[in-house]
N, C-alpha and C positions, 0 to 999 in steps of 0.2 A: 504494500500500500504506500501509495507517495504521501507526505506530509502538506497540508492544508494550512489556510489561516481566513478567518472574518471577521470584521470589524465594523463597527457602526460608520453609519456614512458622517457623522458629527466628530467621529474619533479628532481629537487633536494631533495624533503619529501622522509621520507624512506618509505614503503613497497609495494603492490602491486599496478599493474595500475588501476582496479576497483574492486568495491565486494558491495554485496545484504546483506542487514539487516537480522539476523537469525530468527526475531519474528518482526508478526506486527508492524509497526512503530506507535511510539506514543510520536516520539516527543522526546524523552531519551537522545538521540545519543548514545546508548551504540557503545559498541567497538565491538561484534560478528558479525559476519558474516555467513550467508547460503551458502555463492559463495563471493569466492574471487579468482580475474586471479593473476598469478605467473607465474615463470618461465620465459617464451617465452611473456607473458604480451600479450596475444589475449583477445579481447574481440568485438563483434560484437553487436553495440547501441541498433537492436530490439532483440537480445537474452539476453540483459541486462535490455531492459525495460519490457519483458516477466516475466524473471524471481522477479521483483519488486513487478510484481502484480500476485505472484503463491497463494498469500491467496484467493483474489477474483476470481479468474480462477478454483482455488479446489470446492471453494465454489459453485459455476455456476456449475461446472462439476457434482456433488453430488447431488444437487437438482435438476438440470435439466430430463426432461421425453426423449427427445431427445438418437434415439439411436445413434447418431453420438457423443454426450455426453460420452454416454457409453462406446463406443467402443472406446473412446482416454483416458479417463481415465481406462479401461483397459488394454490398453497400457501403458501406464505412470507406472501402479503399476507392470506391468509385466517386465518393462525396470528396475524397481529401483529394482524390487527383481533380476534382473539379475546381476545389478550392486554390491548389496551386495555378492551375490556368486565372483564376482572379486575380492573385497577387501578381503574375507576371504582367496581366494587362494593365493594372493599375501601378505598376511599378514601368511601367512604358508610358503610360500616361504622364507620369510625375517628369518625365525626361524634358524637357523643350528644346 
């Protein structure tokens, strides 16, 4: 399970209102983050305790024989490569 944090949007600490450990949690307390909310500061408690545990959920997805397994981590990989084509267009945009 990666290590989490949430904090009232009023909090006087500086940065955002929650964010998900970028690796494994092992205890470190590094400073990275996978997901961290900004801006507008949403964050919704089971999409934050989902995203906590996306090492054990890959992992279940990968081994599992399960075609409902299947076909959501097909989705999942087919969402992120679509998402990557966003950041490139909009990272081409940003060019002038």
């Amino acid at each position: 399970m990666r290590g989490c944090y949430i904090r009232t949007r009023n909090s006087e600490q500086s940065g955002c209102r929650g964010g998900v450990g970028a690796e494994y949690y092992d205890g470190s307390g590094g400073a990275e983050y996978g997901l961290e909310i900004g801006q507008n500061c949403n964050a919704e408690l089971p999409m934050m305790a989902l995203c906590s545990h996306i090492d054990e959920i890959m992992e279940f997805l990968n081994k599992s024989e399960s075609s409902l397994a299947y076909l959501i981590l097909k989705s999942m990989k087919d969402t992120e490569k679509d998402l990557e084509k966003q950041l490139e267009k909009t990272a081409g945009d940003d060019i002038v």
